[in-house]
C-alpha positions in Angstrom: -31.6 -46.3 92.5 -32.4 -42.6 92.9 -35.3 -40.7 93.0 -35.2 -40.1 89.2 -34.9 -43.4 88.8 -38.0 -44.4 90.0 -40.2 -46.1 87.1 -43.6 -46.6 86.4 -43.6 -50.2 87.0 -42.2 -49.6 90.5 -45.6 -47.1 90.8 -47.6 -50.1 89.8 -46.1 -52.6 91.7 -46.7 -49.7 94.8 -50.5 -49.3 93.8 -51.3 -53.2 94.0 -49.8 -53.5 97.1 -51.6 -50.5 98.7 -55.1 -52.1 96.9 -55.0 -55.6 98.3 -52.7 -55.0 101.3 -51.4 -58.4 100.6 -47.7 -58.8 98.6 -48.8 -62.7 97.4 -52.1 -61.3 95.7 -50.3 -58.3 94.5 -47.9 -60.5 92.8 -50.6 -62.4 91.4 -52.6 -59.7 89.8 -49.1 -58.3 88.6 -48.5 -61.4 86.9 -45.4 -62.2 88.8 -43.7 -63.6 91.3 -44.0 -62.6 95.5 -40.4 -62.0 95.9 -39.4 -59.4 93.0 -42.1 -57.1 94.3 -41.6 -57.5 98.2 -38.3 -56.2 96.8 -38.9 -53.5 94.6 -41.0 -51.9 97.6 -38.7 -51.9 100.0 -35.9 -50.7 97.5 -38.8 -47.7 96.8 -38.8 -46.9 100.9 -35.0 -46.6 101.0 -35.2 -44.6 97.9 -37.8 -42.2 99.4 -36.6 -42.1 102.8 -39.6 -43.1 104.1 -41.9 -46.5 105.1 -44.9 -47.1 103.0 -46.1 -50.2 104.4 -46.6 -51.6 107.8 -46.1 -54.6 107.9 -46.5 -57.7 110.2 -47.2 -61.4 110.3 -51.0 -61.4 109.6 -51.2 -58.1 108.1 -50.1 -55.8 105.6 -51.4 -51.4 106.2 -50.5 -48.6 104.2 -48.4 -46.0 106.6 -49.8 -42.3 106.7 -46.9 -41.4 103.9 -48.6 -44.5 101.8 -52.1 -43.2 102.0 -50.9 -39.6 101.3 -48.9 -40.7 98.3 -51.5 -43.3 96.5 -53.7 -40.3 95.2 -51.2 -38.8 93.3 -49.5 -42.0 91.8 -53.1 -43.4 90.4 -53.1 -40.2 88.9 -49.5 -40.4 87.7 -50.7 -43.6 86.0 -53.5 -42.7 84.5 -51.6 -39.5 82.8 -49.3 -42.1 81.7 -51.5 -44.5 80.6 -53.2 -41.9 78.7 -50.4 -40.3 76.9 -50.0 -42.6 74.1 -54.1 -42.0 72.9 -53.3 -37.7 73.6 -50.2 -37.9 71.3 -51.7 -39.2 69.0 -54.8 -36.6 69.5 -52.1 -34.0 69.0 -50.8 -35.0 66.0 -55.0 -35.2 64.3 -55.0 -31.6 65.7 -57.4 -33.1 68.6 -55.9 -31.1 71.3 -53.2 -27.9 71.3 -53.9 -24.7 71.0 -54.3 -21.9 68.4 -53.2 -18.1 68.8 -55.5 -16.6 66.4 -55.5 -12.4 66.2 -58.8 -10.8 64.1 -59.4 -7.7 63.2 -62.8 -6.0 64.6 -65.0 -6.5 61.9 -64.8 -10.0 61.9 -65.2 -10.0 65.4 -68.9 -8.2 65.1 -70.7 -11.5 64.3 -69.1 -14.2 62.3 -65.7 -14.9 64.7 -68.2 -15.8 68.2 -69.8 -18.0 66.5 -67.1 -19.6 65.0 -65.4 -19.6 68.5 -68.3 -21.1 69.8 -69.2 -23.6 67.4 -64.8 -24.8 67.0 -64.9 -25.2 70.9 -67.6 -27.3 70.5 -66.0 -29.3 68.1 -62.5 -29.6 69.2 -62.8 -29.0 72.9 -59.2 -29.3 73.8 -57.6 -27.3 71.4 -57.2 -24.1 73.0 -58.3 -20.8 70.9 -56.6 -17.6 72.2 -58.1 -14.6 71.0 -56.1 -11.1 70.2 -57.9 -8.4 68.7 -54.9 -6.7 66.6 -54.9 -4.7 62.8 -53.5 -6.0 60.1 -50.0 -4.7 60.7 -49.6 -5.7 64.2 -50.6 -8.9 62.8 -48.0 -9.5 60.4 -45.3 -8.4 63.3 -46.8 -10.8 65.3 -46.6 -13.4 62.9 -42.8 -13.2 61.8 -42.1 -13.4 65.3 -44.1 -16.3 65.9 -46.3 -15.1 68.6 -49.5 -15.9 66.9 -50.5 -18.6 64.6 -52.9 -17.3 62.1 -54.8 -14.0 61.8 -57.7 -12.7 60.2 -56.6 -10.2 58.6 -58.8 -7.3 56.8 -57.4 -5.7 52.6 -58.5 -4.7 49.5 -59.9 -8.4 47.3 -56.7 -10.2 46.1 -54.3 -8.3 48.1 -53.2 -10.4 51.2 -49.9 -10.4 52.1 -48.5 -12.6 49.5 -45.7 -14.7 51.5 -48.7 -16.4 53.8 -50.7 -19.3 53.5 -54.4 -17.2 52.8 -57.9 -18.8 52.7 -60.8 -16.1 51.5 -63.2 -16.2 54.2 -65.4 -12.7 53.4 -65.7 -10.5 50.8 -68.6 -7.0 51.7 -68.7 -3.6 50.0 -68.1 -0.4 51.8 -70.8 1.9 53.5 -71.0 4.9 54.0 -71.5 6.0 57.7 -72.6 9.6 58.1 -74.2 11.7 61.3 -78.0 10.7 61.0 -78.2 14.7 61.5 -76.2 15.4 58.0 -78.1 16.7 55.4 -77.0 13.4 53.2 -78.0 11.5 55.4 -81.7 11.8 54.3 -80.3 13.1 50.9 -82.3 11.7 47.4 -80.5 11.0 45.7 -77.1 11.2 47.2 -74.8 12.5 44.8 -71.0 10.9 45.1 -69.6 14.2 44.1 -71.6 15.8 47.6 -70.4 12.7 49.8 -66.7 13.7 48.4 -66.6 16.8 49.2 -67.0 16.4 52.7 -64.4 16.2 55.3 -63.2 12.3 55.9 -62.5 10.0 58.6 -59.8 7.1 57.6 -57.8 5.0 59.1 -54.2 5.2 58.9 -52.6 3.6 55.7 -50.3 1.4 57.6 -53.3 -0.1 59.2 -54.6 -1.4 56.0 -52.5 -0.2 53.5 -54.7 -2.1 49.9 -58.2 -0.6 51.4 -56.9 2.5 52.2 -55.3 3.2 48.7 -58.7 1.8 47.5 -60.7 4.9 48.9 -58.0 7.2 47.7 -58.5 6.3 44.1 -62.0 6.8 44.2 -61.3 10.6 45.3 -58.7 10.8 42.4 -60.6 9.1 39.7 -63.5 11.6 40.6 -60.4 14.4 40.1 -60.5 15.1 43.6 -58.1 14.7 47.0 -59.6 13.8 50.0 -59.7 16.2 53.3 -59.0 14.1 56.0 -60.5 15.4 59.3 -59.2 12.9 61.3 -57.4 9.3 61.4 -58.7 6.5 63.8 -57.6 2.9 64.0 -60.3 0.7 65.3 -63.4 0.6 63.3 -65.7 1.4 66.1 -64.0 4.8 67.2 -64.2 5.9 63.2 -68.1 5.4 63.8 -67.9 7.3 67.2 -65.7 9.9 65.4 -68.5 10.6 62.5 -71.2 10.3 65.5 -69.3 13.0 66.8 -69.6 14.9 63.3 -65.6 15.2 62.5 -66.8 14.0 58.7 -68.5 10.8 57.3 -66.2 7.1 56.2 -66.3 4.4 54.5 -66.2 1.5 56.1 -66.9 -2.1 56.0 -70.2 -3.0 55.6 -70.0 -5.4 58.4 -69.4 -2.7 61.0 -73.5 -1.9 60.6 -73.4 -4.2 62.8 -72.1 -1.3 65.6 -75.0 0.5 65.9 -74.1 3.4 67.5 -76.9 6.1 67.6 -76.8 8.9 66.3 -75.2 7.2 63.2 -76.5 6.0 59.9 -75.0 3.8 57.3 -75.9 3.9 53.4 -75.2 1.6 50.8 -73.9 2.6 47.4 -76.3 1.6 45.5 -78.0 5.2 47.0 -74.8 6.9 45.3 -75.6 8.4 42.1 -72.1 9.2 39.9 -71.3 12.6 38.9 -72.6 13.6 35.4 -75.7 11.0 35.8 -79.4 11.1 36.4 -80.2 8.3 37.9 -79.0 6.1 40.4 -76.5 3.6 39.8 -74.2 2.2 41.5 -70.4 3.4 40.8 -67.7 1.4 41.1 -66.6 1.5 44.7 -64.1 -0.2 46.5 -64.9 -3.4 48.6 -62.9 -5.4 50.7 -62.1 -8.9 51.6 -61.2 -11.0 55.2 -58.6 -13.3 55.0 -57.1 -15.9 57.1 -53.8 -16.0 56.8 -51.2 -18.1 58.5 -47.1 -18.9 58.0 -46.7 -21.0 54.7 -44.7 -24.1 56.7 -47.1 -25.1 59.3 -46.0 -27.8 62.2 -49.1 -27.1 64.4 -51.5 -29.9 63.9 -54.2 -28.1 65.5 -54.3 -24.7 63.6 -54.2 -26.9 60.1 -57.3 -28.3 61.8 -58.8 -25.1 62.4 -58.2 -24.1 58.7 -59.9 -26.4 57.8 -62.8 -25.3 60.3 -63.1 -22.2 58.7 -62.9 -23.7 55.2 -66.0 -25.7 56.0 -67.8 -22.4 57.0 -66.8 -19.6 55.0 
């Protein structure tokens, strides 16, 4: 017998022996017989290289290599003990983990207290946060270094080869310089808030939403000046704070109140040719979570199913 060959019922055979320091009452609570066990521990010293047990006539005392190794093989057991209950866990979706990326906007207020509330849930499984855009998140995905994402487009238009499950669906705001004239502008005309110089994120980043704001400059027969291009949602705000042009963006992202920075709704919009306000037909958008169409990760279909619950 070698070191690898050591089994578990050698371990427990050791643990009785080092509880009741007697190889006869060891037996007996073992359910065997004196002899096999006196056996088995000394073939364990030859196979360790080392005495366990002292022993003598009238007694029977753990050595200081015994007492040394009896905290780590209770714990042995119990790990073993306990791995048929956490394989099964693993396979309810009880314990693992989940690699979960998110765009920013979720992340303002609905994803911490999903975080918190899943954790309190499922306390084992393991949620790893990544705050990525939509097209690092679909990288990340076909190379299976994230599980799901939440990913941010145009209503309808997630990518089409995931699993996707709806979770949010806002309009878009308009976020101008609380110094801009429109800012305090009644009505605000669509045609004014077009004209003037726009910050946008880059197409690749959301490619649906950002076609969505482009036809709204083109059905109004106009092209949009873009001032500048920005990819997290919070430096767009910083960027029309710092008065480059105005955005539309997510209503959601009010939640970033940045001074200096005011967001209107579109039901303030009036159309071009009208008198009164109204509400023109702007573009919304829509968060998804979307996740590979096979899934083998008991956990993460347990966290769909979370967020299915809550949405």
């Amino acid at each position: 017998m070698n070191e690898a060959s050591v089994d578990l019922r050698v371990w427990r055979q050791f643990v009785a022996v080092a509880e009741e320091l007697h190889f006869g009452r060891a037996a007996a609570r073992l359910h065997m017989t004196q002899p096999p066990v006196t056996q088995a521990i000394a073939q364990l010293e030859k196979t360790l290289g080392v005495m366990l047990f002292d022993r003598t006539r009238r007694r029977v005392a753990l050595t200081p290599a015994g007492e040394a190794l009896l905290p780590d093989v209770r714990e042995l057991l119990a790990r073993a003990q306990a791995l048929p209950l956490r394989a099964r866990a693993a396979a309810a979706g009880q314990v693992g983990r989940v690699r979960l990326a998110f765009v920013s906007t979720i992340g303002f207020e609905t994803l911490p207290v999903w975080v918190r509330e899943f954790r309190m849930q499922c306390p084992e499984v393991a949620l790893e946060l990544v705050e990525a855009t939509g097209d690092v998140q679909l990288e990340a995905l076909a190379r299976g270094d994230i599980d799901a994402g939440l990913m941010l487009h145009s209503p309808g238009f997630a990518p089409p080869e995931l699993a996707r499950l709806a979770v949010a669906e806002e309009p878009l705001v308009l976020a101008l310089p609380a110094a801009h004239p429109l800012a305090r502008a009644e009505p605000l005309r669509l045609e004014d808030v077009l004209a003037e110089p726009l910050v946008i994120f880059p197409r690749r980043i959301v490619p649906s939403l950002h076609d969505a704001i482009y036809g709204l400059y083109q059905s109004a027969g106009r092209a949009p000046a873009v001032a500048q291009e920005a990819i997290q949602m919070q430096t767009i705000v910083n960027l029309v704070w710092g008065g480059l042009g105005v955005a539309w963006v997510p209503e959601s992202v009010t939640q970033f109140r940045r001074a200096g920075v005011v967001y209107r709704r579109a039901d303030a919009l009036v159309a071009p040719g009208r008198g009164r306000k109204t509400a023109p037909a702007l573009p919304a958008c829509e968060t998804s979570l979307v996740w590979p169409q096979q899934v083998a990760n008991a956990a993460l279909t347990r966290f769909v199913d979370f967020v299915r619950d809550r949405r």
